[in-house]
C-alpha positions in Angstrom: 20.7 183.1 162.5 17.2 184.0 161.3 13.9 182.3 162.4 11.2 182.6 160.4 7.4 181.5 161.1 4.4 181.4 158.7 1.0 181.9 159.9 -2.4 182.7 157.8 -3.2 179.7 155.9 -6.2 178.0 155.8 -8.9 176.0 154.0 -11.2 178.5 151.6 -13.1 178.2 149.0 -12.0 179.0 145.4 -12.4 182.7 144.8 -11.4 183.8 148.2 -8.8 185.6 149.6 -6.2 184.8 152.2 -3.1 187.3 153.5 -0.3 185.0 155.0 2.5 186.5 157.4 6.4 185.6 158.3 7.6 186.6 160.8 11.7 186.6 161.4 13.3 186.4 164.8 16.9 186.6 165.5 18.0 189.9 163.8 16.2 192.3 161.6 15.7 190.9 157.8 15.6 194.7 156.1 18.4 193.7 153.6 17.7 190.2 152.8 16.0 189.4 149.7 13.2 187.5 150.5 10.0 185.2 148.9 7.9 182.8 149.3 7.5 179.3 147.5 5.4 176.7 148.0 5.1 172.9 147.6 2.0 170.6 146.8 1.6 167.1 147.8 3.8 164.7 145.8 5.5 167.9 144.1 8.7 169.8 144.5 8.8 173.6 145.8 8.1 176.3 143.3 8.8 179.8 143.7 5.7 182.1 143.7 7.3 185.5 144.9 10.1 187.7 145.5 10.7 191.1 147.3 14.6 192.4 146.7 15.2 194.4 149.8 17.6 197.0 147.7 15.4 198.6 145.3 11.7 197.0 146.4 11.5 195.3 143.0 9.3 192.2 142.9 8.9 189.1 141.0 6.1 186.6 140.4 5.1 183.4 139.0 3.4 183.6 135.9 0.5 181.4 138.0 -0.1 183.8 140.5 0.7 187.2 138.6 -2.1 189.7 139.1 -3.4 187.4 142.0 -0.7 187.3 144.7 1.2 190.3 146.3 4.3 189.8 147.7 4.7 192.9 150.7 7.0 193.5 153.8 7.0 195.4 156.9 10.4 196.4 157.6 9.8 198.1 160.9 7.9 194.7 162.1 10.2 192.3 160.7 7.4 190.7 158.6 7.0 189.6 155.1 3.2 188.9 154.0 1.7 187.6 150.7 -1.8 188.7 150.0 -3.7 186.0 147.9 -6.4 186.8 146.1 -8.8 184.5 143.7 -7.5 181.8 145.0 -7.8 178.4 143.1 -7.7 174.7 143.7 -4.3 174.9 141.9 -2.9 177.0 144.6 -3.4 174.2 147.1 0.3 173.6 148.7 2.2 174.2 151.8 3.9 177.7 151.3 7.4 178.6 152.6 8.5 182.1 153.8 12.5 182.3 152.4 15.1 185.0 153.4 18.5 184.6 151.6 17.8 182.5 148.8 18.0 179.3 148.5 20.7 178.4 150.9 19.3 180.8 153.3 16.7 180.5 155.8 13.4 178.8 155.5 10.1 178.7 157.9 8.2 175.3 158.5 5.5 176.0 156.3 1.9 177.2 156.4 -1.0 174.8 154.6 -3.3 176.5 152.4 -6.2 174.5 151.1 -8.4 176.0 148.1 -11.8 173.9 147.9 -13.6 174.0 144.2 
């Protein structure tokens, strides 16, 4: 079993910059693919990034390409997404994800973008 726990969200201003972390618990995640989505209020999850453990190779929405990077700490068992320019659209409750969408899933960390 893997735990996972977001941290780093907040309420900002648009144009800022926020870095959120997961941390995973239970055994090392070094070769799980793992990402992040995230959900807004009366809307279903989207994905926003992916890191594939085998090659390093990551994958973005077409929203937060050239905003958001996806990075991971293998030696910490940490994944972190660096958010810059942050917008009002960005507003959601993001999800840390290791193992696809069957896989394991963190309880969410609020981020808040103000106009």
């Amino acid at each position: 079993q893997v735990q996972l726990v977001e941290s780093g969200g907040g309420l900002v201003q648009a144009g800022a910059s926020l870095r959120l972390s997961c941390a995973a618990s239970g055994r090392t995640v070094g070769r799980d693919d793992m990402g992040w989505v995230r959900q807004a209020p009366g809307k279903e999850r989207v994905f926003v990034a992916a890191r594939r453990w085998s090659d390093g190779m990551t994958t973005y929405a077409y929203s937060v390409k050239g905003r958001f990077t996806i990075s991971r700490d293998n030696t910490k068992n940490m994944l972190y997404l660096q958010m810059n320019s942050l917008q009002p659209e960005d507003t959601a409750t993001y999800y840390c994800n290791a193992q696809g969408q069957s896989g394991f899933w963190g309880q969410g960390t609020q981020v808040t973008v103000s106009s």
